[in-house]
N, C-alpha and C positions, 0 to 999 in steps of 0.2 A: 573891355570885354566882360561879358556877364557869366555869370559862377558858370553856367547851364551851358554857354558855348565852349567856357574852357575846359569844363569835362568832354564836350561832344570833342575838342580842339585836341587834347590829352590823349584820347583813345585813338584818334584818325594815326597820332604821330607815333604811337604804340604800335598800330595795324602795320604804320609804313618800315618799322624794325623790324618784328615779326615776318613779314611777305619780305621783304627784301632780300633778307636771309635764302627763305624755304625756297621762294619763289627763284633764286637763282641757284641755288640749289638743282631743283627739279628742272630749271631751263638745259643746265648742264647735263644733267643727272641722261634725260631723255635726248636732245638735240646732240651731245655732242661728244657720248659714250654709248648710244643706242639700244636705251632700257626702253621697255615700252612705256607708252602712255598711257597705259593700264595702270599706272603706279599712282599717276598724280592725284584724284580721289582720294585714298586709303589712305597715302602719304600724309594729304591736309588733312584727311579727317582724325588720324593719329595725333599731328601737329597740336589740333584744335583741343585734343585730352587733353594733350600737353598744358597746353596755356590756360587751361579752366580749372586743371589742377593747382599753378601756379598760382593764378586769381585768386583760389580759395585760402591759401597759404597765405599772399599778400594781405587777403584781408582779419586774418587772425593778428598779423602784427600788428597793422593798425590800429586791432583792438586791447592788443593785450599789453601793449609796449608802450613808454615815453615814448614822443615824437621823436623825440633828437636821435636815440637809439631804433628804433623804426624807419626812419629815413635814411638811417646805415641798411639795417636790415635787409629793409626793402629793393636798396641799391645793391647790397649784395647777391640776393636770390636771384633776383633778377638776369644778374650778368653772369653766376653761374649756369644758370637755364640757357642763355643767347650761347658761352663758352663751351661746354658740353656738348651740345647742338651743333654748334660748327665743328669743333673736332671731330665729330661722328662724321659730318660730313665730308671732313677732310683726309679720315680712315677708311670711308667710301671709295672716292678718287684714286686710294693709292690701293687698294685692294683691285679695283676693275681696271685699272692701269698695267699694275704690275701681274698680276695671276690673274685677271678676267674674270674675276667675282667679285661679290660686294665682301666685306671683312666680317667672318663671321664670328660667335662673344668668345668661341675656343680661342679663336688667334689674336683679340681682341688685348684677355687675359694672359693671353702664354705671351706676347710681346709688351704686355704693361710691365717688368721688371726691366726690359733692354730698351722703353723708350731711348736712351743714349743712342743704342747702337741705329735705331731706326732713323733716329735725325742725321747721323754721320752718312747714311746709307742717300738721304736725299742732298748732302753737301752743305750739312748744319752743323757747329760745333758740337760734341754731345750734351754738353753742360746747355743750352738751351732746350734743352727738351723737359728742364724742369723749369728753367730761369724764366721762359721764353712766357709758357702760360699763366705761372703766378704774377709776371707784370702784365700780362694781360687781362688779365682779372681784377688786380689793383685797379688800374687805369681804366678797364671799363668798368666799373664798381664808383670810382669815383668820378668820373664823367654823367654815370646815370644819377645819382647822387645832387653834380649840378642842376641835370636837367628837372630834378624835382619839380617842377611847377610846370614842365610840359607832359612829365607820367604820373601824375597828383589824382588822375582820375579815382582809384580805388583809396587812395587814404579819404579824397571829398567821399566816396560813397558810404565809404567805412564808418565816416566821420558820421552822416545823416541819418544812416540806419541807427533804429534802439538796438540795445545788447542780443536780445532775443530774437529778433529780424534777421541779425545779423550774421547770429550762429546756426540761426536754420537754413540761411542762404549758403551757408559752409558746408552744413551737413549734406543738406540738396545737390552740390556741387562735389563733393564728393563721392555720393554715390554714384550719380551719373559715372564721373570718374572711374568708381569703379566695376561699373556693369561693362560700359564700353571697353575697356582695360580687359576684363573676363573674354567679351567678344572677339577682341582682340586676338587673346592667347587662344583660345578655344576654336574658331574660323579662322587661322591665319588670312591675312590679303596676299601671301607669300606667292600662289601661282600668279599673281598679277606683277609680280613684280616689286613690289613695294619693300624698298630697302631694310625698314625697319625691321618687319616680318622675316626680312630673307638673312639676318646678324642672325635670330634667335633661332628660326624654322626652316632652316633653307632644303633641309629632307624634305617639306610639305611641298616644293616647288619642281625639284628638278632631285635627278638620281643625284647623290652627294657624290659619287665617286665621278661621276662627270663636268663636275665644275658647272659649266654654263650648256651642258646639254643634258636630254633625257628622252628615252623614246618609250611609246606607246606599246611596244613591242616589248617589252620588259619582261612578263613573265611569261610569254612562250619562249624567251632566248635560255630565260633562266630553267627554264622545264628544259630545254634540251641540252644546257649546262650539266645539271642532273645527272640525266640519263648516260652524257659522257664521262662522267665520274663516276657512275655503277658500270659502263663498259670497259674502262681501261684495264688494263694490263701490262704490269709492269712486266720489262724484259729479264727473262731468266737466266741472260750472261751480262754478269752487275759492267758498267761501264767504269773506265778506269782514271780518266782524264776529271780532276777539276775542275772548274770554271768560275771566273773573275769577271763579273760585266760594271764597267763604270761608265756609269750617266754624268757626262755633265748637263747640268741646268741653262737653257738657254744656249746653246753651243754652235755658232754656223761655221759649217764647213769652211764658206771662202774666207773666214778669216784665221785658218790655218795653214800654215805656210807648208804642210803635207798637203794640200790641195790646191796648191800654186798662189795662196796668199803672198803678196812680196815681202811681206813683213818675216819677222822668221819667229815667231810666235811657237811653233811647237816643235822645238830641238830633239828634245828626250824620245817623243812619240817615229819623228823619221829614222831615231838612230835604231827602236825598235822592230821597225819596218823593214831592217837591212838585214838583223841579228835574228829573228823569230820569226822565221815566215810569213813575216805578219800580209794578210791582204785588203785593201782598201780598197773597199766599192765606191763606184763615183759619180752615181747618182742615185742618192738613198734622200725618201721625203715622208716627215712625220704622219700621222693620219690629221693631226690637229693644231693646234697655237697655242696650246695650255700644258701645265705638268699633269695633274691627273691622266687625261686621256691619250697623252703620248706614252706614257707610261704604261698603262695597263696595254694597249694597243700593240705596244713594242712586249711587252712580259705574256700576252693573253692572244695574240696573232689573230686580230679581229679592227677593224674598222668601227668609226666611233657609232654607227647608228645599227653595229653588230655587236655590241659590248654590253651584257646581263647585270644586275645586280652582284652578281657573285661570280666572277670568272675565273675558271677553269685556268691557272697562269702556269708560266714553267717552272716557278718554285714550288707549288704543289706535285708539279710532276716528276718533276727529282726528288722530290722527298720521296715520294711511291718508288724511285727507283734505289734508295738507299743511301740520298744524300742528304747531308746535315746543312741546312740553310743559317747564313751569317750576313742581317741586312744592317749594314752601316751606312746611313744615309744623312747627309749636308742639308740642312733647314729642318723645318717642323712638320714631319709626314705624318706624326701622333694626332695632331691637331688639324690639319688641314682638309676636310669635311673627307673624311672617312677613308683616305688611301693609305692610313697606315694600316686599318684594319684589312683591308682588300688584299694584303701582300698574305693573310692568313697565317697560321701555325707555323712559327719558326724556331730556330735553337737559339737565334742568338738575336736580337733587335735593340741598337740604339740610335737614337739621332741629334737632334740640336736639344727637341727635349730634354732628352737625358741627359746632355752634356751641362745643361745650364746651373745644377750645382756645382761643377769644376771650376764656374769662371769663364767659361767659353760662351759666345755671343751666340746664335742660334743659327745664323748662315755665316760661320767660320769651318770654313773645313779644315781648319789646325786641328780641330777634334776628330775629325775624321781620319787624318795623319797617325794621331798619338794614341788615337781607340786599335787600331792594327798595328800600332806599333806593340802595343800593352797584350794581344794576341798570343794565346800559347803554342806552341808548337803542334804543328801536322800530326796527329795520331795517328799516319797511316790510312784512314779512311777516305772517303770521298768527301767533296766540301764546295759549296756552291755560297760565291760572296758575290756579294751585291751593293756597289760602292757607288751613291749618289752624292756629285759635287755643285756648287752653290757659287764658285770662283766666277764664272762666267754669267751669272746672274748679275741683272742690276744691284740686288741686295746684298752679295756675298760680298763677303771684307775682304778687300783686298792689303795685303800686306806688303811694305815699304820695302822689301829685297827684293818686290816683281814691278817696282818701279818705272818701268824701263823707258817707256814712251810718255814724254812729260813735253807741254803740262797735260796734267790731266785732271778730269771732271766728272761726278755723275751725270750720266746725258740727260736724265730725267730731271734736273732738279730745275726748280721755277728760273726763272728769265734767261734763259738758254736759246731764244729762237732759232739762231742757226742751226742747232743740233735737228730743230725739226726739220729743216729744209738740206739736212742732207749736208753742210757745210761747215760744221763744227769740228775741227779734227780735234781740239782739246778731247769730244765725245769720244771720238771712234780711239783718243789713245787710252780713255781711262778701260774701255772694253776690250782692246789688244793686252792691257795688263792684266786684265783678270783670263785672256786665253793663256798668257804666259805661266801664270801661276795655276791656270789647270794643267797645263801641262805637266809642270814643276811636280805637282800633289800626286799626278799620276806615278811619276817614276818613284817617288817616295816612297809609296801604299806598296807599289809591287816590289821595291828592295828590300823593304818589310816581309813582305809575303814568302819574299825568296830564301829570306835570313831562316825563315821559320819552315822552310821545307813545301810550302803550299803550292810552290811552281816547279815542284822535279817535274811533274807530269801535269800540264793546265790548257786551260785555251782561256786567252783572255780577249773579250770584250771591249771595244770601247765605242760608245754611242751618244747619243741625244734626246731629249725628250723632246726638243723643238729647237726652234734657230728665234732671231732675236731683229727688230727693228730698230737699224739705227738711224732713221731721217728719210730714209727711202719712202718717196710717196708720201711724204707730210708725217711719218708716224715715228712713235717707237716707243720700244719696250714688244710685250706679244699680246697674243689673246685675241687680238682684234682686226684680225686680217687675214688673208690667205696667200701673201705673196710670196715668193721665192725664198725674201731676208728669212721669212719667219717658219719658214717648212722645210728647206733643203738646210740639214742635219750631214754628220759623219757617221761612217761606221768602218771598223776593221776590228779584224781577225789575228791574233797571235796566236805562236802556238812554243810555250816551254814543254822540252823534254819529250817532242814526238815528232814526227813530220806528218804531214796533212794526208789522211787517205785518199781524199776525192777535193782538189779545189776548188773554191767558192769563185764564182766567175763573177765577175770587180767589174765587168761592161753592163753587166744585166740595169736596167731601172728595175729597182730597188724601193720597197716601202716598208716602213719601221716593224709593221705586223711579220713580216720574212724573218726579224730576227730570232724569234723562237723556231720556229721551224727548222731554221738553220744550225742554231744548236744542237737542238735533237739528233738534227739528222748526222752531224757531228760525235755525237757523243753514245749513239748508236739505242736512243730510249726511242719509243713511241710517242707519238703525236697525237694529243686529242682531239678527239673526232672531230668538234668543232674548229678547229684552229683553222684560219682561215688562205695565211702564206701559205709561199712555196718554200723551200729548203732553196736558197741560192747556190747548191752545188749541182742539181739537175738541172735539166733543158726546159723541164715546164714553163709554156707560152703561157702568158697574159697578154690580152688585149688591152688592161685599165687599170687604172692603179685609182683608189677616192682619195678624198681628203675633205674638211669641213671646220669651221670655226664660228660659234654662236650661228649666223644667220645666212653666214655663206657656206654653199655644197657645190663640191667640184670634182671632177676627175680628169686624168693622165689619159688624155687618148694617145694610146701606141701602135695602132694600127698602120700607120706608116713609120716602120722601123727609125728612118733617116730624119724625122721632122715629128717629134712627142708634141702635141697639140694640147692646151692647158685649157680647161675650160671652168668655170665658175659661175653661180645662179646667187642672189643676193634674194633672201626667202624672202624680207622688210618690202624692201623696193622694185623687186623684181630686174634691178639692173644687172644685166648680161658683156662676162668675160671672156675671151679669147684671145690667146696668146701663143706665138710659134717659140716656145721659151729657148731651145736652141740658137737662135738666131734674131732672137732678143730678147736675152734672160733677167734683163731690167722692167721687163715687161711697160713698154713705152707706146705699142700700138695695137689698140684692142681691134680683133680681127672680126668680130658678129658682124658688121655689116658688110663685110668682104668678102665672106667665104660662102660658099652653096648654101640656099635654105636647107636643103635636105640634109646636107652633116650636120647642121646646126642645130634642126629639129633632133637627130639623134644623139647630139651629145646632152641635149635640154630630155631626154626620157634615158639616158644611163644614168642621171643623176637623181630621178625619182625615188630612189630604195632609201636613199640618205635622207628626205626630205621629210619621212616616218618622226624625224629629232627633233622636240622642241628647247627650247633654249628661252633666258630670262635676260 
């Protein structure tokens, strides 16, 4: 073979590393997490910096270096550019997996010290989350290294250019580099989609506090945001009750054995049921799939394609009423594209953040435990906590005294098929452990709370930001779907130190946004204007209840009391859901082609307001 084809030969096998990568990368990336293919352009053409930059760099060694050490060199750079690469892509996957976004550089950074805890969390030793990529780096370093005579193309080019040819062709290659690079930062490709832009830009794409949606609608919601914050009015007889609401992360009802789970997962929670009036609604459904937008939704009493830049939540509005807000929250809400900011002006704020010079892992709610345990005593005043758990997330650590149901497994971790198809119980026991241990967390945090005088007089809270996929319908984990596993949520009501003026009625359907409303109306403050629920202690009728996640919008037809009709619109593919979820809550038989055009046509235009949301 002649010098001339084995550089053409050199480059082809190069191209075939390079695309092989990106290329399935982006097959996944689009086919089979549902980014758009607006990304793939911007993505290569990013890719393409990439490797022109590389190019310019390989050929400086070439020139400046012995061979022998150059041939390391070169096999070096090389395979940390490919390694790099792929772990981003691999931080990709488990961001849009696990939370429904791409991983942005905040959480990127804030979980570069706990890589350990992150590889335990997928079913990896932790000591492989350093071991694993330096022999991978070795090994591919030395591999490229053999293959020297099939990637030789730039040391021959290196080799044939004069010194001066050479370095102009660096220099040239660099600027390019760096104009495109400026281009880059300065135009994000971020509303298209493109991964790369949406780690560094992802505000240029989509509201941050929505995760994976954003509506057009944005600053007229926020103009009437405003105006209900220059109308309010706090009530002139301070209310007397406390309030304790804990979220857990990822948390489904049916696998709580308070909602006829057979397993008996939540002891502590029934015994509370018996002792404190506690009342449990029994069919409450997130607005979304995601923690952002269940959160605000459930705090801001609005529907995700009703939800401002800046809303108007119930922590703002206790505080107007004289209360002292304490958010103790399980994971990274500092970092996690703007919801820690979104909770606003409080007394007291920490989370996995803060905890992580203690020693605590960032989704352990042991900190969560021992941060209210470290709590000072009740001053007497009013006091509004706010306690999000991580236990029942795929990512929260589960600790070896909540054991119970063995063996057990992360569901998510690679070559697990069964777990997709619903048939894994190793799965479904490693997530009964982490309900056990919310459980557990819970009655901790309020013995604490108790010790410290903060439940003489309280209503406590406990809820959901979303429910969780475990195999049902080919899936799991959230974010990415709209089924029952991932949206029917708990919620109940306790009450230390009072008896209930007006009971919340437990029959009602029920959507996350009720629960602010409910408070209030509990706790005798004002409701802002915007807020969108009913107070569950009235009769207020609804016809519909919404819901939505990335590209599917749906709503709760309740029009016929005895049979809630689930319907769902797929914005991508235009493919059409219907489901009698009462009487089959597995949702096994899609009803569009069975029921009347005419209901169909109408539940295909209630679902129009929602359809305002774009999503990446």
């Amino acid at each position: 073979m002649g010098r001339r084809w084995r550089v053409v030969a050199s480059v082809l096998v190069e191209l075939v590393g390079w695309g092989g990568l990106v290329g399935t990368f982006l097959f996944v990336y689009v086919n089979h997490l549902g980014e758009p293919q607006t990304a793939i352009a911007p993505h290569l053409s990013f890719i393409a910096n990439v490797a022109l930059g590389t190019f310019c760099v390989r050929v400086l060694i070439w020139r400046l270096l012995a061979p022998p050490v150059a041939a390391w060199a070169n096999a070096l750079l090389l395979a940390t550019v490919l390694l790099l690469l792929a772990t981003y892509y691999f931080l990709v996957f488990v961001g849009l997996q696990s939370w429904g976004r791409v991983i942005s550089w905040a959480l990127i950074t804030t979980y570069a010290s706990q890589v350990g805890e992150l590889a335990r969390g997928f079913g990896w030793p932790p000591a492989s989350a350093y071991v694993g990529p330096l022999a991978i780096l070795i090994g591919l370093a030395v591999a490229l290294r053999i293959l020297r005579r099939w990637l030789g193309w730039t040391e021959t080019l290196a080799g044939a250019l004069s010194a001066p040819v050479a370095f102009a062709l660096v220099i040239a290659g660099a600027t390019i580099v760096a104009a495109r690079g400026y281009t880059f930062v300065t135009n994000s490709p971020a509303r298209y989609g493109e991964p790369i832009s949406l780690t560094f830009f992802s505000e240029q794409a989509t509201s941050v506090l929505l995760q994976t949606h954003s509506t057009s609608e944005a600053r007229t919601l926020d103009r009437a945001e405003g105006d209900a914050r220059t109308s309010y009015a706090a009530t002139t007889q301070l209310p007397r009750h406390n309030l304790i609401l804990i979220i857990g992360d990822s948390l489904r009802a049916d696998h709580m054995s308070v909602y006829g789970y057979a397993r008996e997962t939540t002891p502590n929670i029934a015994q509370m049921l018996q002792t404190h009036e506690g009342e449990q609604v029994a069919m409450v459904h997130s607005a979304c799939a995601e923690t952002s937008c269940g959160v605000l939704a459930m705090l801001g009493s609005k529907y995700v394609y009703q939800i401002p830049p800046h809303p108007f939540m119930i922590i703002e509005a206790l505080r107007r009423n004289g209360y002292k807000a304490h958010l103790i929250l399980g994971g990274d809400h500092t970092n996690f594209y703007g919801l820690g900011r979104a909770y606003g002006e409080v007394e007291d704020y920490y989370d996995g953040n803060n905890a992580k010079p203690q020693g605590y892992t960032i989704n352990d709610d042991a900190f969560v435990i021992d941060r209210v345990a470290a709590l000072p005593p009740s001053d007497g005043g009013m006091h509004y906590f706010q306690i999000h758990m991580m236990s029942s997330h795929t990512l929260g650590k589960r600790h070896d005294e909540f054991l119970k149901f063995l063996p057990a497994s992360d569901y998510q971790t690679w070559g697990r098929p069964g777990a997709v198809r619903g048939e894994d119980q190793v799965a479904n026991n490693y997530y009964d452990n982490g309900v056990l241990q919310f459980d557990a967390y819970v009655a901790r945090v309020l013995a604490s709370l108790s010790e410290k005088g903060y439940l003489q007089d309280a209503l406590v809270v406990i809820a959901a930001d979303h429910g969780e996929m475990l195999g049902e319908h080919g899936q799991l984990g959230h974010s990415r779907s709209v089924y029952e596993s991932v949206l029917r949520v708990p919620l109940m009501f306790f009450r230390y130190g009072y008896s209930r003026p007006v009971g919340v009625d437990t029959r009602r359907f029920a959507s996350l946004i009720d629960v602010a409303p409910t408070i209030a109306f509990e706790l005798g403050i004002p409701a802002p204007a915007t807020w969108k629920g009913v107070p569950l202690q009235t009769t207020t009728d609804r016809k519909q209840v919404f819901f939505q996640e990335g590209g599917d919008v749906g709503v709760f037809d309740l029009q016929a009391a005895d049979q809630p009709l689930k319907y769902w619109r797929n914005l991508r593919s235009s493919n059409e859901f219907l489901y009698a979820i009462d009487s089959d809550p597995s949702e096994q038989h899609n009803l569009v082609g069975s029921r009347p055009k005419a209901e169909v046509d109408a539940l295909r235009l209630s679902v129009l307001p929602a359809s305002n949301v774009t999503y990446h």
